[in-house]
C-alpha positions in Angstrom: 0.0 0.0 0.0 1.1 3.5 -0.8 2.3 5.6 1.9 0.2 8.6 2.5 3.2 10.9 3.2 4.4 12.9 -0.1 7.7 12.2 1.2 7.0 8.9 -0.2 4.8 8.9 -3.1 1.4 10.4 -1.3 -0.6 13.3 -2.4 0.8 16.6 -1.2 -1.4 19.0 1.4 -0.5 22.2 -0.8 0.1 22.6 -4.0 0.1 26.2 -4.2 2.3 28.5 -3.2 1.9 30.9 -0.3 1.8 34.2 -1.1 4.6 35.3 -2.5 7.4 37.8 -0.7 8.6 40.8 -0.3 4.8 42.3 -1.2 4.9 45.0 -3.5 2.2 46.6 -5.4 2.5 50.2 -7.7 2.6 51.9 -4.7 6.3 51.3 -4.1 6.7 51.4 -8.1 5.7 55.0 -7.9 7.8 55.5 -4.8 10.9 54.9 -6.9 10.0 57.1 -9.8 9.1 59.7 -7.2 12.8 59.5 -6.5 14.2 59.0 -10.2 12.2 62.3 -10.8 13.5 64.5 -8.3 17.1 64.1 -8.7 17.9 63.4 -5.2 19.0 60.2 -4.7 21.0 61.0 -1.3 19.7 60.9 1.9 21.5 64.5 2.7 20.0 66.2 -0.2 16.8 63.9 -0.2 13.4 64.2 1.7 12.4 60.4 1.5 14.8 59.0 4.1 14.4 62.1 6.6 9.9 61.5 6.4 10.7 57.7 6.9 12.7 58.4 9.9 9.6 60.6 11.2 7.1 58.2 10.2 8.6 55.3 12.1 9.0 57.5 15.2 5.4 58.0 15.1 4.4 54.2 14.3 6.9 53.1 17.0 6.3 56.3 19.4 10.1 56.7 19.5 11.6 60.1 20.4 14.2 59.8 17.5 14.6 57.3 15.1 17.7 56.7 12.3 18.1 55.1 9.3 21.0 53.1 8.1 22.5 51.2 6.0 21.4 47.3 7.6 20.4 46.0 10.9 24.0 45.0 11.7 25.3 48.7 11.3 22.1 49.8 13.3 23.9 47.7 16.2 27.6 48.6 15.6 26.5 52.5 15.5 24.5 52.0 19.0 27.6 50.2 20.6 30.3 53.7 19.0 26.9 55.8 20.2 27.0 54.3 24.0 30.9 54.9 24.2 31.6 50.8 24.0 34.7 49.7 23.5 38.3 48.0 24.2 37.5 45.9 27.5 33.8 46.7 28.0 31.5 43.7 28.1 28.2 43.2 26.5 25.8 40.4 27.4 24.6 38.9 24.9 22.2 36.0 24.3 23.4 32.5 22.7 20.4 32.2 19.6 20.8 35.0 17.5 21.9 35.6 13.9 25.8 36.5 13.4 25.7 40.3 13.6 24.3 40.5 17.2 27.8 39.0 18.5 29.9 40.2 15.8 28.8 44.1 16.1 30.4 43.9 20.0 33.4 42.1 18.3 33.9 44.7 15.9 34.0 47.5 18.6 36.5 45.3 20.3 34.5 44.3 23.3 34.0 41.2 24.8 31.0 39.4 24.3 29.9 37.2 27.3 27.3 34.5 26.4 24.4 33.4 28.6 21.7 31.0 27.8 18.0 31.5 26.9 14.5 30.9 28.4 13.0 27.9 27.0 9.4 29.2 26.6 10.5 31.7 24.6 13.9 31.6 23.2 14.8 35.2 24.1 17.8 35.5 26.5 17.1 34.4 30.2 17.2 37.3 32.8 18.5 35.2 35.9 21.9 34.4 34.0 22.1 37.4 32.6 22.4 39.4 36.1 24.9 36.3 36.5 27.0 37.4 34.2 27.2 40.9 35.2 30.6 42.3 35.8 32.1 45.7 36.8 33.3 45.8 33.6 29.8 44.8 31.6 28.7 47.8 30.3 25.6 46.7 28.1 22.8 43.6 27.7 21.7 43.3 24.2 18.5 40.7 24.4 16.8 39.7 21.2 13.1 39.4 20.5 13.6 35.8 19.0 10.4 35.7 15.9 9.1 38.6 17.7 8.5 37.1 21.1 9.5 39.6 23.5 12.4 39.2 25.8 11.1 40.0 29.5 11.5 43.9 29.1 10.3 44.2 32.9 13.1 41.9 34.4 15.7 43.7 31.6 15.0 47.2 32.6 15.1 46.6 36.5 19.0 45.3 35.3 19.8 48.2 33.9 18.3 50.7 36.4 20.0 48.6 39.3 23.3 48.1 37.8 23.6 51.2 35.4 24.2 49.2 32.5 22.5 49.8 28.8 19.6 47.8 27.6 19.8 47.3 23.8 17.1 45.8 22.0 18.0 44.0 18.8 14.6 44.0 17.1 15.3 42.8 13.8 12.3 40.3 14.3 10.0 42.8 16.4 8.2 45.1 14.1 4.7 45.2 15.7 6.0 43.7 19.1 4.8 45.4 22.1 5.5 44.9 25.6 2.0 46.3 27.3 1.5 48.5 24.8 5.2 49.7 23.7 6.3 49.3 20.6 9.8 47.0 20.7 12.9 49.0 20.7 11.3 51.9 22.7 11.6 50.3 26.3 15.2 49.6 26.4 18.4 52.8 26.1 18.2 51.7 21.8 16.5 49.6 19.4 18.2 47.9 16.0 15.8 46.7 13.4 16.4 45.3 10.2 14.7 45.7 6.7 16.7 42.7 5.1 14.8 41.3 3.0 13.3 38.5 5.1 12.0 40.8 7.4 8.6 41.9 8.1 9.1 45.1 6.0 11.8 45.4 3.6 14.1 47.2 1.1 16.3 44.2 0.2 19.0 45.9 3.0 18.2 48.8 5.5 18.0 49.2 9.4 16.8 52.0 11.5 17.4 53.1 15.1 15.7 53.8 17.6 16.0 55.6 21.0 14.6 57.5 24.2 17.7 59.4 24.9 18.1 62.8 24.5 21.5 62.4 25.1 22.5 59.6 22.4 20.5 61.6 19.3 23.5 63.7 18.2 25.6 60.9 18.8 23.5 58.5 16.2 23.6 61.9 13.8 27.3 62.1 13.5 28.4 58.5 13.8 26.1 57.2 10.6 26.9 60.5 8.6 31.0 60.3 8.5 31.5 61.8 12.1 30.3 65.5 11.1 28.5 67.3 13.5 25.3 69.1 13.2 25.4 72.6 11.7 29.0 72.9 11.0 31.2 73.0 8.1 30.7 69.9 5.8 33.8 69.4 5.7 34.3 69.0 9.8 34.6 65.4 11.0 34.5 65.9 14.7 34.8 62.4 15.5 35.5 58.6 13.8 32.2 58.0 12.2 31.3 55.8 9.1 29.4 56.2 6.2 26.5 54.2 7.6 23.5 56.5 5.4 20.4 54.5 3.8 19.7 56.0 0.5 16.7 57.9 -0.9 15.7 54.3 -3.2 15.4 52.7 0.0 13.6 55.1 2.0 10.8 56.0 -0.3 10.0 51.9 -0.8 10.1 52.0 3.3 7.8 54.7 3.5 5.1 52.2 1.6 6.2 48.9 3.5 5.2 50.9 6.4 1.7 52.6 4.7 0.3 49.2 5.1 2.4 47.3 7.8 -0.3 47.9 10.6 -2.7 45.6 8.1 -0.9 42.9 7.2 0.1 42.7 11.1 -3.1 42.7 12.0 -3.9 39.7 9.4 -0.6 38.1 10.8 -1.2 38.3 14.1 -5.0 36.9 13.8 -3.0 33.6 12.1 -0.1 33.2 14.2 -3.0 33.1 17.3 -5.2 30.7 15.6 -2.4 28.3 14.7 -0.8 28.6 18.2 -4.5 27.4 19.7 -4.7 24.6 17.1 -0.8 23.6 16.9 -1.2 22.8 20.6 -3.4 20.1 20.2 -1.2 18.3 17.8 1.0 16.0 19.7 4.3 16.2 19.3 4.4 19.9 18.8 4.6 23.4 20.6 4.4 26.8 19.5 6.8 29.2 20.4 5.4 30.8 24.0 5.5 34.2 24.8 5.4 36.2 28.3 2.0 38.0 29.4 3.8 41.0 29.1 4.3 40.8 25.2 0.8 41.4 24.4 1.5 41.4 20.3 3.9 39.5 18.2 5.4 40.4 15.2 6.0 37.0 14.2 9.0 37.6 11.1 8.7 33.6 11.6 6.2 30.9 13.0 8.4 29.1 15.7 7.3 25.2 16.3 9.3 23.0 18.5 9.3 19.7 17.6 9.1 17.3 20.6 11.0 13.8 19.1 9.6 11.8 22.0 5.8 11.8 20.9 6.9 11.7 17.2 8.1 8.0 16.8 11.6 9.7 17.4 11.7 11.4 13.8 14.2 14.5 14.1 13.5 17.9 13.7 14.8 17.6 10.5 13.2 14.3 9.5 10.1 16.3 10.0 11.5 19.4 8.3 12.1 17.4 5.4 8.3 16.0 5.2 6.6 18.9 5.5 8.8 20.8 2.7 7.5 17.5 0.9 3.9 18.1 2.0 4.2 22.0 0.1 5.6 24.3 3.5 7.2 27.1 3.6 10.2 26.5 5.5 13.6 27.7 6.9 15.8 26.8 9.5 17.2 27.8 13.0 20.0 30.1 13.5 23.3 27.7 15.1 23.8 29.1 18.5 26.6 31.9 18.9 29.3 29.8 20.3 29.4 26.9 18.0 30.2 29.4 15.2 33.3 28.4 13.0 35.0 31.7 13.6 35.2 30.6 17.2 36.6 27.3 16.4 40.1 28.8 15.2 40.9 32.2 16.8 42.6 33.3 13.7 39.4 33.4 12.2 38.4 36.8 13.9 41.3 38.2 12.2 43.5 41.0 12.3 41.4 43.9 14.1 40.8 42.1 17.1 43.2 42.1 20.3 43.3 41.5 23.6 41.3 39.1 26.1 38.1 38.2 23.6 40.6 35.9 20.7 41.1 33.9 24.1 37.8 33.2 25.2 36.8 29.8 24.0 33.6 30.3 23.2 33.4 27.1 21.4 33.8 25.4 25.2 31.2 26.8 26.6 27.5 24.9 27.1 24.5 26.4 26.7 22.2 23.5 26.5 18.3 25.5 25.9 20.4 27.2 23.3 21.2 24.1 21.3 18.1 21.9 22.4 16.1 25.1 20.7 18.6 24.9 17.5 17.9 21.4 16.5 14.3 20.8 17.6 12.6 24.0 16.2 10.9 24.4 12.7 10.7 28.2 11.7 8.0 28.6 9.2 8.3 31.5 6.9 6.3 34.9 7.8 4.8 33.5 4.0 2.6 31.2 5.9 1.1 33.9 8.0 0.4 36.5 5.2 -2.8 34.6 3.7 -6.2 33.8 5.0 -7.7 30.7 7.3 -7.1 28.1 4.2 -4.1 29.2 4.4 -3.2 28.6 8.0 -5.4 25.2 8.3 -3.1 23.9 5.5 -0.2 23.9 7.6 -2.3 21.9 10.5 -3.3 19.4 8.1 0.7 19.4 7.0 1.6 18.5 11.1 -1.0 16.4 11.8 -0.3 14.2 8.7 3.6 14.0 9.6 2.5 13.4 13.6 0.8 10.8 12.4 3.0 9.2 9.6 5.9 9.9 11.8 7.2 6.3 12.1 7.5 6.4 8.0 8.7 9.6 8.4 12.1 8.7 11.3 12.9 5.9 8.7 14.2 8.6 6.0 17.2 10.1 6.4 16.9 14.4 6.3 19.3 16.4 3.9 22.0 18.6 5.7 20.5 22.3 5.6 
């Protein structure tokens, strides 16, 4: 008898796409020949970067918010903006993409690794305080799919030890914590438009702070070190190049003209699926604390619980629901079994000092790695259609759960 499983010669669940992204319609068509028209392609003679900037202060309520040129400069420019350097220490979580360890690397501080919260995946506040030093002068957290890190517990840090909270938001557009719009609680906020995330322009980042203090900081570091209303040709302090340009701002301007819908459409999936997904044995959505009352969701985050699954892998299953017509990528590695850590050469020649003999590579973070290899992470695709949409991908799970014997006798690709 034929399997059932399209792994294995069964009907597929889907065999149309989900809708297709980054979303574009004329609107952002006529945002670029807006730009082409007037001449002004650069942000410093331009008007489309500067209304973005205003317009994402007043989505986000932020008192100041900057554009740059990608959600890794967005961190690097926080960490020159806070005065973070040679010695200091940042706290960092273990799951994150690359650029939220190697933007404290490249400042030539020392990054010091804790572990996560298993309900959530965002960094855990009890071994963060742990890690605390008189030398740590920052805790970046991570809102891991848009699941808030616990902002309450994070700020009380900061307040009682005088350290920075940084917010690395690249997955958070739409989170809030009671209300708050991520990247607004903490000292800064770094989101990304890359072009997986929830609103894009292929590359981009913006900034976002409370701090009166830190705004002419953010001015002069991203535009080459000038200062405000001085001669151009006055660099009053190390600065970079870190500008978005006029393309990207006007095709921002319309991501964000109808973010607060397709949110709203997102969220209303992401809810129903984490009520259904629950009953599915063998799987569990991605939790959330009661204090992030909405989720941006740039992915759907499943962990997959081997143990009620015939033993099938995380990426046994992986593999049969690409097969079954998901929508599908894969978990970041956590921080410290990076290759560059492996060989200290590796972090080459502008590093010095204590952080090329820290073994990172050593170190155990064991939520970190149990989340790595037992989570799917369904692309923000999935989310973006109707109910039909969503109930596809229950039928998907429940059809693997319960194929999953046939499914642990296949061996998964290497992703």
């Amino acid at each position: 008898m034929m399997s059932q499983l399209a792994l294995l010669g069964g009907n597929k669940v889907r065999t149309t796409p989900f809708p297709a992204w980054p979303y574009y319609d004329e609107s952002e068509r006529q945002a670029l020949n807006r730009v082409l028209d007037s001449r002004n392609w650069w942000s410093n003679q331009g008007k489309e970067v500067k209304e973005f900037e205003n317009e994402w202060s007043q989505y986000t309520n932020a008192k100041a918010s900057f554009a740059v040129t990608n959600g890794t400069h967005t961190l690097e420019v926080i960490f020159l903006a806070l005065g973070i350097g040679d010695g200091d220490e940042v706290i960092v979580a273990d799951w994150s993409f690359l650029a939220t360890i190697s933007t404290i690397l490249t400042v030539n501080a020392i990054p010091k690794i804790v572990d996560v919260d298993p309900l959530t995946g965002t960094i855990d506040v009890k071994q963060a305080e742990n890690a605390i030093s008189r030398k740590t002068k920052a805790i970046v957290c991570v809102h891991v799919a848009g699941s808030m890190s616990d902002m309450d517990g994070l700020l009380e840090l900061g307040r009682k030890h005088g350290i920075a909270i940084i917010e690395d938001s690249a997955h958070a557009h739409g989170s809030r914590w009671n209300g708050h719009h991520a990247g607004t609680l903490g000292d800064a906020g770094s989101f990304s438009f890359q072009s997986s995330k929830l609103m894009t322009a292929g590359e981009g980042g913006v900034i976002t702070t409370k701090r009166e203090d830190l705004i002419p900081m953010f001015k002069s570091y991203i535009n080459c070190g000038r200062g405000e209303g001085i001669w151009y040709y006055r660099h009053i302090r190390l600065g970079g190049n870190y500008r978005l340009s006029e393309w990207q701002g006007a095709v921002l301007r319309t991501q964000l003209a109808r973010f607060a819908d397709q949110q709203k459409n997102r969220a209303a999936n992401a809810n129903y699926l984490n009520a259904e997904i629950a009953k599915i044995p063998g799987f569990k959505p991605q939790g959330r604390y009661k204090g992030c009352t909405d989720q941006g969701n740039y992915c759907y985050v499943v962990e997959v619980e081997s143990e009620k699954l015939s033993g099938a892998s995380r990426d046994q299953i992986r593999h049969a629901l690409l097969a079954e017509g998901m929508s599908l990528t894969t978990s970041y590695p956590p921080l410290h079994r990076l290759e560059m850590f492996k060989d200290r050469s590796s972090l080459g020649p502008r590093l010095r000092g204590k952080v090329t003999k820290i073994k990172y590579n050593k170190q155990k973070f064991p939520v970190t790695d149990h989340l790595a290899a037992n989570t799917l992470w369904f692309n923000t695709s999935v989310l973006m259609g109707n109910q039909a949409d969503a109930n596809s991908v229950l039928e998907a799970l429940t059809k693997v759960a319960k194929y999953s014997a046939e499914v642990a006798k296949v061996d998964a690709p290497e992703w």
